[in-house]
N, CA, C and O atoms as CSV, one atom per row, in Angstrom:
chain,resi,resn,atom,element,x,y,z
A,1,UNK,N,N,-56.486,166.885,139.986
A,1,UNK,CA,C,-56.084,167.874,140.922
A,1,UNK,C,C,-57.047,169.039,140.824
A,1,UNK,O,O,-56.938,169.719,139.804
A,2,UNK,N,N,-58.133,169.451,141.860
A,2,UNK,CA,C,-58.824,170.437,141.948
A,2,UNK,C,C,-57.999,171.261,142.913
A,2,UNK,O,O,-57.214,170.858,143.771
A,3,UNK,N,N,-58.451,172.897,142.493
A,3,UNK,CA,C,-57.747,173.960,143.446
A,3,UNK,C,C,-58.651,174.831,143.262
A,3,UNK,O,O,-59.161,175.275,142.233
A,4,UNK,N,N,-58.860,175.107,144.683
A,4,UNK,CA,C,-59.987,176.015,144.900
A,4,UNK,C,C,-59.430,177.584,144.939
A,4,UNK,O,O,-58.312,177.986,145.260
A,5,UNK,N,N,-60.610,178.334,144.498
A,5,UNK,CA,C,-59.957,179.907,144.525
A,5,UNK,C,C,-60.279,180.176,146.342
A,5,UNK,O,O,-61.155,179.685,147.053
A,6,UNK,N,N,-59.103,181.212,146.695
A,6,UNK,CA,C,-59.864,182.146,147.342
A,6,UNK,C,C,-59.865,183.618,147.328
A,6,UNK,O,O,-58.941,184.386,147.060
A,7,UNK,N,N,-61.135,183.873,147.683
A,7,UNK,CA,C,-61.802,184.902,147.950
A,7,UNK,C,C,-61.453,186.265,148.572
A,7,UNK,O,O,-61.591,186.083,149.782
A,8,UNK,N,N,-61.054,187.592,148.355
A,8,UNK,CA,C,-61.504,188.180,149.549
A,8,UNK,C,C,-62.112,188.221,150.781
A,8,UNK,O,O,-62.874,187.290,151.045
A,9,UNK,N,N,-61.997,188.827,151.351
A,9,UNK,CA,C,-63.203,188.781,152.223
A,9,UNK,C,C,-64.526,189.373,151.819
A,9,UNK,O,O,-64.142,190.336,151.155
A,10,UNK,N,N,-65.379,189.396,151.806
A,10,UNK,CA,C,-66.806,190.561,151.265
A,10,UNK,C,C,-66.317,191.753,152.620
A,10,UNK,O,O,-65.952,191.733,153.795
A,11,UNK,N,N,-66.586,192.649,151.595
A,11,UNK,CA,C,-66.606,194.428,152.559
A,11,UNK,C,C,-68.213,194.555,153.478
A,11,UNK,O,O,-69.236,194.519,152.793
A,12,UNK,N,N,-68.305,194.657,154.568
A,12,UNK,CA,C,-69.595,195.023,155.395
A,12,UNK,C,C,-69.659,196.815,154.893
A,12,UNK,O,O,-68.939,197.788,154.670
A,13,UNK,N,N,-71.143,196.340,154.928
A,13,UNK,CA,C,-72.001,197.884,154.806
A,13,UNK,C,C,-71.164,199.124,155.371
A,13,UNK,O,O,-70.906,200.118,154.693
A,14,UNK,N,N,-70.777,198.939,156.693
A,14,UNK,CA,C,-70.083,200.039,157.297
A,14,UNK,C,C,-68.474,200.242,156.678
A,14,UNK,O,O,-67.766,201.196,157.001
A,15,UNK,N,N,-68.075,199.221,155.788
A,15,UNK,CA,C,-66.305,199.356,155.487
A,15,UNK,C,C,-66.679,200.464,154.012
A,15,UNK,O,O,-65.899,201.328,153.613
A,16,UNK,N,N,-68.058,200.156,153.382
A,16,UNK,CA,C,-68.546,200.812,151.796
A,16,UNK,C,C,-68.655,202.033,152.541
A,16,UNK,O,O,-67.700,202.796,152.395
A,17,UNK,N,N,-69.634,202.434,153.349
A,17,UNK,CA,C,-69.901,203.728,153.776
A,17,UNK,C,C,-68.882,205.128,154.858
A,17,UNK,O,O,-69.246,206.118,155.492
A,18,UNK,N,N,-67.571,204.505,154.588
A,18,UNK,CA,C,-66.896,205.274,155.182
A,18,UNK,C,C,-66.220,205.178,156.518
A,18,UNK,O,O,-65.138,205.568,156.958
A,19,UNK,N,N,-67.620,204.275,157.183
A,19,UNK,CA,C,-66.155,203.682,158.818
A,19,UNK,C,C,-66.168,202.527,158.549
A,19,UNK,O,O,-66.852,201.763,157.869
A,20,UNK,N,N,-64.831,202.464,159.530
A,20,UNK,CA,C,-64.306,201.472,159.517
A,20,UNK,C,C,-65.138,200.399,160.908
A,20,UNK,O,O,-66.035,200.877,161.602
A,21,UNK,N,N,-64.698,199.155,161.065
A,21,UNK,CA,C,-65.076,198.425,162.108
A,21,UNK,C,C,-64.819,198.851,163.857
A,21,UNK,O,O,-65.720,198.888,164.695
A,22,UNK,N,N,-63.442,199.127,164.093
A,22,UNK,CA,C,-62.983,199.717,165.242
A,22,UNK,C,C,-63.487,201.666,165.444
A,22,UNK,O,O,-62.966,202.318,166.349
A,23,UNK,N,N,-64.370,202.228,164.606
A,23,UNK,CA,C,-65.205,202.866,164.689
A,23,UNK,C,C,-64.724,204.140,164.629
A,23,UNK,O,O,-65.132,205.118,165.257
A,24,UNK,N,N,-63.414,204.045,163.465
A,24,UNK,CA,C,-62.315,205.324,162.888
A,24,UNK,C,C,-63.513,205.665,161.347
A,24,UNK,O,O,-64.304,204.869,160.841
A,25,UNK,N,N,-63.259,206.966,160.986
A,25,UNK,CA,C,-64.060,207.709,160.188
A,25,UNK,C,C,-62.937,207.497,159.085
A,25,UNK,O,O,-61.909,206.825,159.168
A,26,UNK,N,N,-63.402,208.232,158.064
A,26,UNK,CA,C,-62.994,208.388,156.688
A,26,UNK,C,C,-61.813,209.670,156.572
A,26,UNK,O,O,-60.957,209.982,155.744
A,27,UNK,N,N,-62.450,210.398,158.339
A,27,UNK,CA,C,-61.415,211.864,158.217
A,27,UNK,C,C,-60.606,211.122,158.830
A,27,UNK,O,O,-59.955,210.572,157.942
A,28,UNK,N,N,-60.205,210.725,159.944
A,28,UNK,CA,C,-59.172,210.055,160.996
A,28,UNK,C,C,-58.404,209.184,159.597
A,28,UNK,O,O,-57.351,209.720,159.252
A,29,UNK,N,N,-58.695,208.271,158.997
A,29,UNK,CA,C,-57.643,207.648,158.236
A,29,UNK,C,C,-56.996,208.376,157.277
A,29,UNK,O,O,-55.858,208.088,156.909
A,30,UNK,N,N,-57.877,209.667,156.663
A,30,UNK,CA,C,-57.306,210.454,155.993
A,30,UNK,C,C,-56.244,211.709,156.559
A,30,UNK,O,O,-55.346,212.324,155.982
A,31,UNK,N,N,-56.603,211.758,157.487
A,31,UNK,CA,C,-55.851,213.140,158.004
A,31,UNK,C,C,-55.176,212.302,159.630
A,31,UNK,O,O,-55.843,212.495,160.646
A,32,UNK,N,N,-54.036,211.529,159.727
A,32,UNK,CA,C,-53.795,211.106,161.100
A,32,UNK,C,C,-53.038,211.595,162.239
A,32,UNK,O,O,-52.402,211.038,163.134
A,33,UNK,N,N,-53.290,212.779,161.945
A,33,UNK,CA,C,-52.467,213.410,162.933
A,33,UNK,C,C,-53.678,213.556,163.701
A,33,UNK,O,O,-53.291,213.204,164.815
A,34,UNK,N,N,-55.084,213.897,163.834
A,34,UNK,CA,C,-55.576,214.090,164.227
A,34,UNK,C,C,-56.147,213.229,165.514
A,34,UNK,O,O,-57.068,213.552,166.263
A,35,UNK,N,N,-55.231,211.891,165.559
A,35,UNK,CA,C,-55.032,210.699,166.264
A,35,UNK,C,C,-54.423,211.654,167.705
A,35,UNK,O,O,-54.722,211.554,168.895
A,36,UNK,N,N,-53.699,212.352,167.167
A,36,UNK,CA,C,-52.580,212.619,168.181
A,36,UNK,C,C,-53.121,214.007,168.853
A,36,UNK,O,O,-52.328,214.622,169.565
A,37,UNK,N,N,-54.567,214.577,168.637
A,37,UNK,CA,C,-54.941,215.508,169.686
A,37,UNK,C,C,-55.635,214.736,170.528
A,37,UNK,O,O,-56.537,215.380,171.065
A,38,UNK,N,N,-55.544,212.840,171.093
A,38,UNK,CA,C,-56.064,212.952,172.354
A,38,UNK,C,C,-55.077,212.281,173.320
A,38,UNK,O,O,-55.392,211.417,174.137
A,39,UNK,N,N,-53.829,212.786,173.128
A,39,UNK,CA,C,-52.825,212.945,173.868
A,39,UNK,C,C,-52.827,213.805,174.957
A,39,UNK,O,O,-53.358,214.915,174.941
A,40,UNK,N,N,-52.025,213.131,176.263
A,40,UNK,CA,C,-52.262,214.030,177.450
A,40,UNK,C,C,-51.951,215.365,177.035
A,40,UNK,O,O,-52.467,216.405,177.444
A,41,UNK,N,N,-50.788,215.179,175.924
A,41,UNK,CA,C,-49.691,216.838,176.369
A,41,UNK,C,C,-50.229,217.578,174.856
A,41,UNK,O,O,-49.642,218.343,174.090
A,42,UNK,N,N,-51.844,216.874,174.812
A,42,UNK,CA,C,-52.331,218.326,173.455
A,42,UNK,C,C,-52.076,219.878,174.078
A,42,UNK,O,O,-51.336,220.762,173.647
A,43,UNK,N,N,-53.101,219.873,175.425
A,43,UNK,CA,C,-52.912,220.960,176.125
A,43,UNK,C,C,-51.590,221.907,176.333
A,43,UNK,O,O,-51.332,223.110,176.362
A,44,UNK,N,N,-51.017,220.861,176.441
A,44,UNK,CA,C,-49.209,221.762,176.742
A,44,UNK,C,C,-48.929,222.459,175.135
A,44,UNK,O,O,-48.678,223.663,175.097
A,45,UNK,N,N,-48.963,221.926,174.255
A,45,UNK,CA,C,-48.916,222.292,173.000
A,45,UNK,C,C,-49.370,223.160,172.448
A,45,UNK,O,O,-48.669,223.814,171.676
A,46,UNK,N,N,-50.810,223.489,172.672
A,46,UNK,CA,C,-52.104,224.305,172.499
A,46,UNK,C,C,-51.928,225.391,172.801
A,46,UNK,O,O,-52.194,226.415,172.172
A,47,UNK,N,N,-51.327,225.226,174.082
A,47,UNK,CA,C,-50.798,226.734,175.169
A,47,UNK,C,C,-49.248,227.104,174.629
A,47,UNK,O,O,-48.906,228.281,174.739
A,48,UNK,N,N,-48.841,226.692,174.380
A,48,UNK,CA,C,-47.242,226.836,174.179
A,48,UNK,C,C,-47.364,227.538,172.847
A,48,UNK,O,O,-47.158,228.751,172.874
A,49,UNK,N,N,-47.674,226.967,171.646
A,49,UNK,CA,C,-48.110,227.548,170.561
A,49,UNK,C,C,-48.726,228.411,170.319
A,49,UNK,O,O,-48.363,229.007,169.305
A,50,UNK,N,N,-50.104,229.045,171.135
A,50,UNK,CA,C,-50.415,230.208,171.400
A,50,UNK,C,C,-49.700,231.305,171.968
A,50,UNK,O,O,-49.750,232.510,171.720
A,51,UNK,N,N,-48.920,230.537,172.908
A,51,UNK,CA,C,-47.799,232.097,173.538
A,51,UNK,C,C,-46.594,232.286,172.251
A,51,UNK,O,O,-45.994,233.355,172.141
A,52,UNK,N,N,-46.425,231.543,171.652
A,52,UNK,CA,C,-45.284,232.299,170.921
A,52,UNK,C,C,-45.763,233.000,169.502
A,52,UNK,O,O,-45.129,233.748,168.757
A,53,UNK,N,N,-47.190,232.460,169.392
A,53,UNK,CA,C,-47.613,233.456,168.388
A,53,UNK,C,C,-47.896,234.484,169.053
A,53,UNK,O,O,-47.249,235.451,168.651
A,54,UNK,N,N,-48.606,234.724,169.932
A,54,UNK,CA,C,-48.726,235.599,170.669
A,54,UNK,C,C,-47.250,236.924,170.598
A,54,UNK,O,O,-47.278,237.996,169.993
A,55,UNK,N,N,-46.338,236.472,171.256
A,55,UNK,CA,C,-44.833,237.257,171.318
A,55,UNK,C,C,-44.585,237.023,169.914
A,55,UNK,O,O,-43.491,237.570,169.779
A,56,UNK,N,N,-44.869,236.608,168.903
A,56,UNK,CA,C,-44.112,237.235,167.775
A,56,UNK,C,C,-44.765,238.296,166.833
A,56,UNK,O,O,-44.165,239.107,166.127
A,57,UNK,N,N,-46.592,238.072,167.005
A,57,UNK,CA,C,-47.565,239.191,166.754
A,57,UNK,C,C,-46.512,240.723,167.874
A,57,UNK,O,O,-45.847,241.702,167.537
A,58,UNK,N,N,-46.790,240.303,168.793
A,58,UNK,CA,C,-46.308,241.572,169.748
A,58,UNK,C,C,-45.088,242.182,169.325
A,58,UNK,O,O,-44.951,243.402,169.241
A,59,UNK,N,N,-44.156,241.306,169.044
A,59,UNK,CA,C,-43.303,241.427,168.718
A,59,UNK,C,C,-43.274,242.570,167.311
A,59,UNK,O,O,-42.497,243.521,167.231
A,60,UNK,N,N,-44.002,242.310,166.586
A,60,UNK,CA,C,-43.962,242.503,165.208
A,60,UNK,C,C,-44.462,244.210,165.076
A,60,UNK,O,O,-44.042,245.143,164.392
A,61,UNK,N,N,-45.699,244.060,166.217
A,61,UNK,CA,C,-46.543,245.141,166.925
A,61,UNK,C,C,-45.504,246.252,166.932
A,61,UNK,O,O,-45.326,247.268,166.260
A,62,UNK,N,N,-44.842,245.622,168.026
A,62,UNK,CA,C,-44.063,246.939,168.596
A,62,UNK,C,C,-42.573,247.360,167.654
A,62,UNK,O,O,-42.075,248.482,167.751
A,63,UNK,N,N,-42.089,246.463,166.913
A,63,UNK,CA,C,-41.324,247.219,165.650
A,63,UNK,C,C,-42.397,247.782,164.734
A,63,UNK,O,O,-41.778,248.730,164.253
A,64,UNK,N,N,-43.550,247.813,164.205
A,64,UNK,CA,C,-43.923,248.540,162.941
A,64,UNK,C,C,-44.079,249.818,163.845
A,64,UNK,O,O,-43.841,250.918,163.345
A,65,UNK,N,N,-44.520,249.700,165.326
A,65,UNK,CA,C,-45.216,250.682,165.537
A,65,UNK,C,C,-43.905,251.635,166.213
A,65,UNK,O,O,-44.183,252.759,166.631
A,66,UNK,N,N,-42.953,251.298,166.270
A,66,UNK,CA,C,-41.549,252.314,166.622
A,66,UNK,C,C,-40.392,252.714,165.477
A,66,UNK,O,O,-39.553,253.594,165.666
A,67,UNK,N,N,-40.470,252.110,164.559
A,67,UNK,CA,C,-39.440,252.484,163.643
A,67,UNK,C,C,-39.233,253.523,163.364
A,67,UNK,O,O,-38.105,253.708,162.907
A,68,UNK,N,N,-40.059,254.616,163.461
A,68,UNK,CA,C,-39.679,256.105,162.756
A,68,UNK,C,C,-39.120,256.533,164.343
A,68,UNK,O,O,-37.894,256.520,164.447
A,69,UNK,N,N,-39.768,256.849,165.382
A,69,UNK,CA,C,-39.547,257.176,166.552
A,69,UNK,C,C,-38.257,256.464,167.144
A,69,UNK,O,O,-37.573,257.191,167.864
A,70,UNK,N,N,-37.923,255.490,167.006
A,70,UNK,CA,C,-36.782,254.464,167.333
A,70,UNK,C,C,-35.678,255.456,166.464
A,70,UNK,O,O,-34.861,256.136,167.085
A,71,UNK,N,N,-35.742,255.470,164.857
A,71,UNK,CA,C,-34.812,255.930,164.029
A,71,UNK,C,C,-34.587,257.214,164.523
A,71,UNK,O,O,-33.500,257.656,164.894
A,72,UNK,N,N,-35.615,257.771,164.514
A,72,UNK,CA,C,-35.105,259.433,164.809
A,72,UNK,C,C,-34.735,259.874,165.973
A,72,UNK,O,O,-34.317,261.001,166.239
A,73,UNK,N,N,-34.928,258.753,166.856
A,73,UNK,CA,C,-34.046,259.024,168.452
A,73,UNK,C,C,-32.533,258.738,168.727
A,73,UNK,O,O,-31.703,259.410,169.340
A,74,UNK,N,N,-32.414,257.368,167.997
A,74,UNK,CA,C,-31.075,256.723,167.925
A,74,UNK,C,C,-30.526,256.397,166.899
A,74,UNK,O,O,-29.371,256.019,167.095
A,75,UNK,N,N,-30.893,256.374,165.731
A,75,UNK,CA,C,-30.506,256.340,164.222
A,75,UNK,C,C,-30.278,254.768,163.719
A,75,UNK,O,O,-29.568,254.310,162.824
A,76,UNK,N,N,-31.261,254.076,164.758
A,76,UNK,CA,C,-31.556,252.680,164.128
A,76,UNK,C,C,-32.945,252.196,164.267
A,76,UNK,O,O,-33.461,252.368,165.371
A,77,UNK,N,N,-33.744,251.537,163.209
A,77,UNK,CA,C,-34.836,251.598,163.468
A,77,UNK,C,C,-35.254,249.925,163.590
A,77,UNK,O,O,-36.239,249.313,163.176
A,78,UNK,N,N,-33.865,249.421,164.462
A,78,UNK,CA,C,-34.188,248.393,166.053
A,78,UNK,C,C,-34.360,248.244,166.964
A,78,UNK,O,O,-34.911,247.316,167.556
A,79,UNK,N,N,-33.548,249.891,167.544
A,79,UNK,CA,C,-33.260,249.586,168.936
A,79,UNK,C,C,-34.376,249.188,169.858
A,79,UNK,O,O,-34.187,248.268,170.653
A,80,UNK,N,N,-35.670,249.897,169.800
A,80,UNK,CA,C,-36.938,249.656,170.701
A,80,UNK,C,C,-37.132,248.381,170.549
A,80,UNK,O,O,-37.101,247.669,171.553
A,81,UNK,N,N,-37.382,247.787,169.216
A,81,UNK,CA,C,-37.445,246.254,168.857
A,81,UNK,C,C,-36.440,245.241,169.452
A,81,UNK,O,O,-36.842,244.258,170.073
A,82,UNK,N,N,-35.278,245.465,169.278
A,82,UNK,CA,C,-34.358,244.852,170.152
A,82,UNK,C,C,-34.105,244.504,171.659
A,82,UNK,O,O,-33.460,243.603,172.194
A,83,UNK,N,N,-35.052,245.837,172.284
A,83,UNK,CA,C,-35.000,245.905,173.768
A,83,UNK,C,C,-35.957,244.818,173.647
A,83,UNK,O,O,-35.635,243.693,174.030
A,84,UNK,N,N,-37.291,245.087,173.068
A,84,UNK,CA,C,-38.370,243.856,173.574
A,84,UNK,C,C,-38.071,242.657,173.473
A,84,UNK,O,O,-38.198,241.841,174.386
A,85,UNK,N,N,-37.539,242.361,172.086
A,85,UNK,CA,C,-36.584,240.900,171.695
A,85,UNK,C,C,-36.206,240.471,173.216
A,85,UNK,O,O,-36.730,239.493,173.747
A,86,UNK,N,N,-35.275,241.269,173.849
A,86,UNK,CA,C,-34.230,241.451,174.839
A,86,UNK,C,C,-34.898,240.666,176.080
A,86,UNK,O,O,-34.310,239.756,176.664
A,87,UNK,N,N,-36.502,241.223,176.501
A,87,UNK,CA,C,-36.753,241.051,177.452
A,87,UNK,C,C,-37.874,239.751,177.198
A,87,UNK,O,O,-38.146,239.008,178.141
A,88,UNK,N,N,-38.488,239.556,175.854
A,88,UNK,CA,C,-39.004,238.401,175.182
A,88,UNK,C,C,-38.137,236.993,175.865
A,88,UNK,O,O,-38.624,236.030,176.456
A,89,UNK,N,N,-36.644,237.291,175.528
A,89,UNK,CA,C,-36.024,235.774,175.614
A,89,UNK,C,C,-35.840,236.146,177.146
A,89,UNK,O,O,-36.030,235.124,177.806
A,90,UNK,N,N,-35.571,237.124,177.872
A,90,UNK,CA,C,-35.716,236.318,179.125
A,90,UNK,C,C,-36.732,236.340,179.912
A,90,UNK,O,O,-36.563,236.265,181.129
A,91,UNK,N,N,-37.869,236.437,179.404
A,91,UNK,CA,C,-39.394,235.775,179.939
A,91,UNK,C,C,-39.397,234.485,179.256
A,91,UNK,O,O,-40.274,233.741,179.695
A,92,UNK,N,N,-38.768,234.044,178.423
A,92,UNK,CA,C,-39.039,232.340,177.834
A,92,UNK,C,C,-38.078,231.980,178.557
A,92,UNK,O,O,-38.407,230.857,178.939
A,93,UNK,N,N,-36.605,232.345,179.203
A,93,UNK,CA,C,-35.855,231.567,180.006
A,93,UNK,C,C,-36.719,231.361,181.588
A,93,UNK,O,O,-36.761,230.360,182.303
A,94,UNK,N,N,-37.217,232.419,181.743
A,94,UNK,CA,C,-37.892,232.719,183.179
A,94,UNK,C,C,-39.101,231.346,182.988
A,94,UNK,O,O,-39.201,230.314,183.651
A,95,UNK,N,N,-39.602,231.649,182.268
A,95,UNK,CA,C,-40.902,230.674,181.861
A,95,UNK,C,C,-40.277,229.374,181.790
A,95,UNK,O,O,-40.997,228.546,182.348
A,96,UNK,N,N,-39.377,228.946,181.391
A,96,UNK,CA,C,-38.618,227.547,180.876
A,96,UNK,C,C,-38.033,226.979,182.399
A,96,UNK,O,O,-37.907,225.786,182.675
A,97,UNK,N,N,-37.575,228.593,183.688
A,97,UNK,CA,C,-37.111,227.757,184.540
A,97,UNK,C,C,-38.038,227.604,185.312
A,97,UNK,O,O,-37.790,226.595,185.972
A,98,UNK,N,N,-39.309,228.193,185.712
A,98,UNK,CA,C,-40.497,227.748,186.044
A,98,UNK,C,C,-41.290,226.825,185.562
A,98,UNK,O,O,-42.469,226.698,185.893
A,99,UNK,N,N,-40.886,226.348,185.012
A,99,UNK,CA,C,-41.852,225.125,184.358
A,99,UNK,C,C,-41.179,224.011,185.275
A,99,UNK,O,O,-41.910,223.404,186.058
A,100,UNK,N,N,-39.872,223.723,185.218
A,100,UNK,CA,C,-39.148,222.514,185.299
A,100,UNK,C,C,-38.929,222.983,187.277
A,100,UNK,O,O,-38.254,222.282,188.030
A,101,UNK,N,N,-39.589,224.130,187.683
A,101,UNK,CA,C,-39.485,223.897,189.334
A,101,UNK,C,C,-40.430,223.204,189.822
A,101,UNK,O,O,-41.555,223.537,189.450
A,102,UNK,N,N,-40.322,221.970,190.847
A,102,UNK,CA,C,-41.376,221.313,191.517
A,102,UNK,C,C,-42.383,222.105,191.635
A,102,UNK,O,O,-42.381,223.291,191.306
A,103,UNK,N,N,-43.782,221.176,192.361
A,103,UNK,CA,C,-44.928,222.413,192.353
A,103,UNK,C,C,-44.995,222.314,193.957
A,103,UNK,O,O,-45.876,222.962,194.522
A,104,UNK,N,N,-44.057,221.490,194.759
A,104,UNK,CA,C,-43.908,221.829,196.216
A,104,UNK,C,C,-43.303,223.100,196.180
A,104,UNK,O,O,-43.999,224.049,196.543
A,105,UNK,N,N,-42.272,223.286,195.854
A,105,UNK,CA,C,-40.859,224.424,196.007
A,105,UNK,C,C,-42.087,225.714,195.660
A,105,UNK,O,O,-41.817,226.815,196.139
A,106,UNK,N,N,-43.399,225.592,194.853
A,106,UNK,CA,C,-44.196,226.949,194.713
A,106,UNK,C,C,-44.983,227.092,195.953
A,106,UNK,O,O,-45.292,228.195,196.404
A,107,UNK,N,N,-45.344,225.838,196.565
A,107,UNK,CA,C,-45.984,225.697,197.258
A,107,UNK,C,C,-45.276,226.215,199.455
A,107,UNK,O,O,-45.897,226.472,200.486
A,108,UNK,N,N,-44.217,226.140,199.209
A,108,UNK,CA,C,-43.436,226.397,199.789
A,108,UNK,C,C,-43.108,227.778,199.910
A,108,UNK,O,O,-43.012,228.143,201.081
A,109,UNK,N,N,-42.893,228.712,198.993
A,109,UNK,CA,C,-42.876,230.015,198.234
A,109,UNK,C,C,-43.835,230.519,198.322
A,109,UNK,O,O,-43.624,231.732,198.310
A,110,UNK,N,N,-45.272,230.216,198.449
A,110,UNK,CA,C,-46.101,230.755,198.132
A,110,UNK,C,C,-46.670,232.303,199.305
A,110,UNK,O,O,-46.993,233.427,198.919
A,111,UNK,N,N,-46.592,231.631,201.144
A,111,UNK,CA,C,-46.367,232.576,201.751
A,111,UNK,C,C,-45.225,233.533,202.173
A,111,UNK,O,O,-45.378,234.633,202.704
A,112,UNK,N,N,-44.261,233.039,201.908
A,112,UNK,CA,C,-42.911,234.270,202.015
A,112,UNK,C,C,-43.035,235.021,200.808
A,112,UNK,O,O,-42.408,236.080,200.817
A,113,UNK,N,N,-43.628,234.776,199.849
A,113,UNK,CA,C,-43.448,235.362,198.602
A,113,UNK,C,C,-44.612,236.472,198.509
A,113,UNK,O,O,-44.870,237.276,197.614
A,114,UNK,N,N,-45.260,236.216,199.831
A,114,UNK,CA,C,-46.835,237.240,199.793
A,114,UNK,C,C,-46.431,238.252,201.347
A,114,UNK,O,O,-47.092,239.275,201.521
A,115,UNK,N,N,-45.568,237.949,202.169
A,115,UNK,CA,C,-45.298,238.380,203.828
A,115,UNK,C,C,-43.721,239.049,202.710
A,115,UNK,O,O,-43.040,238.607,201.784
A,116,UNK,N,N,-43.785,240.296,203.531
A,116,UNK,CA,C,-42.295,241.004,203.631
A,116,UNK,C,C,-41.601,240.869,205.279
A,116,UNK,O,O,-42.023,241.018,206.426
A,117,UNK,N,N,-40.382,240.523,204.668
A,117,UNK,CA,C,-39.724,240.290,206.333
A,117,UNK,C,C,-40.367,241.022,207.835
A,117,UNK,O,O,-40.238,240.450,208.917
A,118,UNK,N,N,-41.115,242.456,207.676
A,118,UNK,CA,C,-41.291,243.446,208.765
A,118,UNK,C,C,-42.724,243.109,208.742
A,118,UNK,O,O,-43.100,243.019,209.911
A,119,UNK,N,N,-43.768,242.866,207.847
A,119,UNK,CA,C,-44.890,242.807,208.693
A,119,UNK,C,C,-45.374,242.111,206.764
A,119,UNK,O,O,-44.764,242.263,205.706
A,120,UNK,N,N,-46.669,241.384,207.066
A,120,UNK,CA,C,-47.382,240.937,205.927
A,120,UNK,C,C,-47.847,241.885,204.754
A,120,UNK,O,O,-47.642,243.067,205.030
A,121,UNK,N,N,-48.291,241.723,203.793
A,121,UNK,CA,C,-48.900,242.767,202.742
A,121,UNK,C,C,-49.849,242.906,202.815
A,121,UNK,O,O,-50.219,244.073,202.695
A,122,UNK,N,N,-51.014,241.728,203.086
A,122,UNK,CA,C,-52.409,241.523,202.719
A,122,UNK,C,C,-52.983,242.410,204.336
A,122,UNK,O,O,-52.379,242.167,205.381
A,123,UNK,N,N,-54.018,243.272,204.319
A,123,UNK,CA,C,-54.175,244.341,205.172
A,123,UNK,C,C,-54.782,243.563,206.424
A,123,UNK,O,O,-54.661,244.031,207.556
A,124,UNK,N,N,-55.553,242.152,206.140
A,124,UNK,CA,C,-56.015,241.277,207.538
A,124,UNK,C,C,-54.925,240.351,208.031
A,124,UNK,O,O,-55.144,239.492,208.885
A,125,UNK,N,N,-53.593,240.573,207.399
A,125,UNK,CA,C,-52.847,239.340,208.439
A,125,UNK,C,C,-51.445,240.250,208.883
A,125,UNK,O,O,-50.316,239.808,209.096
A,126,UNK,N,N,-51.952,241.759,208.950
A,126,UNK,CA,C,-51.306,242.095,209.516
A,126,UNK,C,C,-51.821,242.921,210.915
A,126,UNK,O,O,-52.937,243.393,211.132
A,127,UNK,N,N,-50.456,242.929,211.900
A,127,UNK,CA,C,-51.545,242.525,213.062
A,127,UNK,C,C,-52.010,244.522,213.747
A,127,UNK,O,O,-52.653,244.885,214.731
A,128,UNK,N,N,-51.440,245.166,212.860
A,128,UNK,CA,C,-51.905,246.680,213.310
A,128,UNK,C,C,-53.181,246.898,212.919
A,128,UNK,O,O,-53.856,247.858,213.291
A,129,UNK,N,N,-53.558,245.996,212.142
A,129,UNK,CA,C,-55.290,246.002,211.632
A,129,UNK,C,C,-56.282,246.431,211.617
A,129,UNK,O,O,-57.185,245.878,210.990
């Protein structure tokens, strides 16, 4: 009874030096999230994540920079902070219900939303000109 060994496979030059065959790097297998920035909705992410750092820098802004003035007006050194909070969440509701409106319904909107009932805004489409 003979029994033969087997083998591995032998590693190619390119599997020793760091890529792989399907032509993934040494960073991509190590770090894989990085798979997932060529997703359609990186962009949505990118932007979304920037605005809320954005409002919480601002945020942060405008309490260090009112607390004494806030305290010594109203004897809490939130209230200014609180108003912005205030108007913060409903620009993310405003923003949240604009997102999810068709882009006809803007498109639709777009000249009544620029014409006042009595005559236009823009100084050539109105007809006293």
């Amino acid at each position: 009874m003979t029994s033969t060994a087997t083998r591995p496979p032998a590693r190619s030059s390119t599997a020793s030096s760091g890529a792989s065959v399907d032509g993934t790097g040494v960073l991509q297998r190590a770090l894989p999230f990085l798979a997932r920035l060529e997703s359609p909705v990186t962009s949505y992410y990118v932007l979304l994540g920037t605005t809320v750092i954005l409002v919480v820098i601002g945020l942060v802004m405008v309490l260090s920079a009112s607390m004494i003035t806030s305290y010594r007006d109203d004897g809490s050194t939130f209230s200014v902070f609180l108003d912005q909070a205030k108007y913060a969440v409903i620009g993310v509701v405003g923003a949240a219900i604009a997102a999810h409106i068709p882009v006809r319904w803007y498109h639709r909107l777009a000249l009544p939303a620029l014409c006042r009932p009595s005559r236009c805004s823009h100084p050539s489409w109105s007809s006293s000109g």
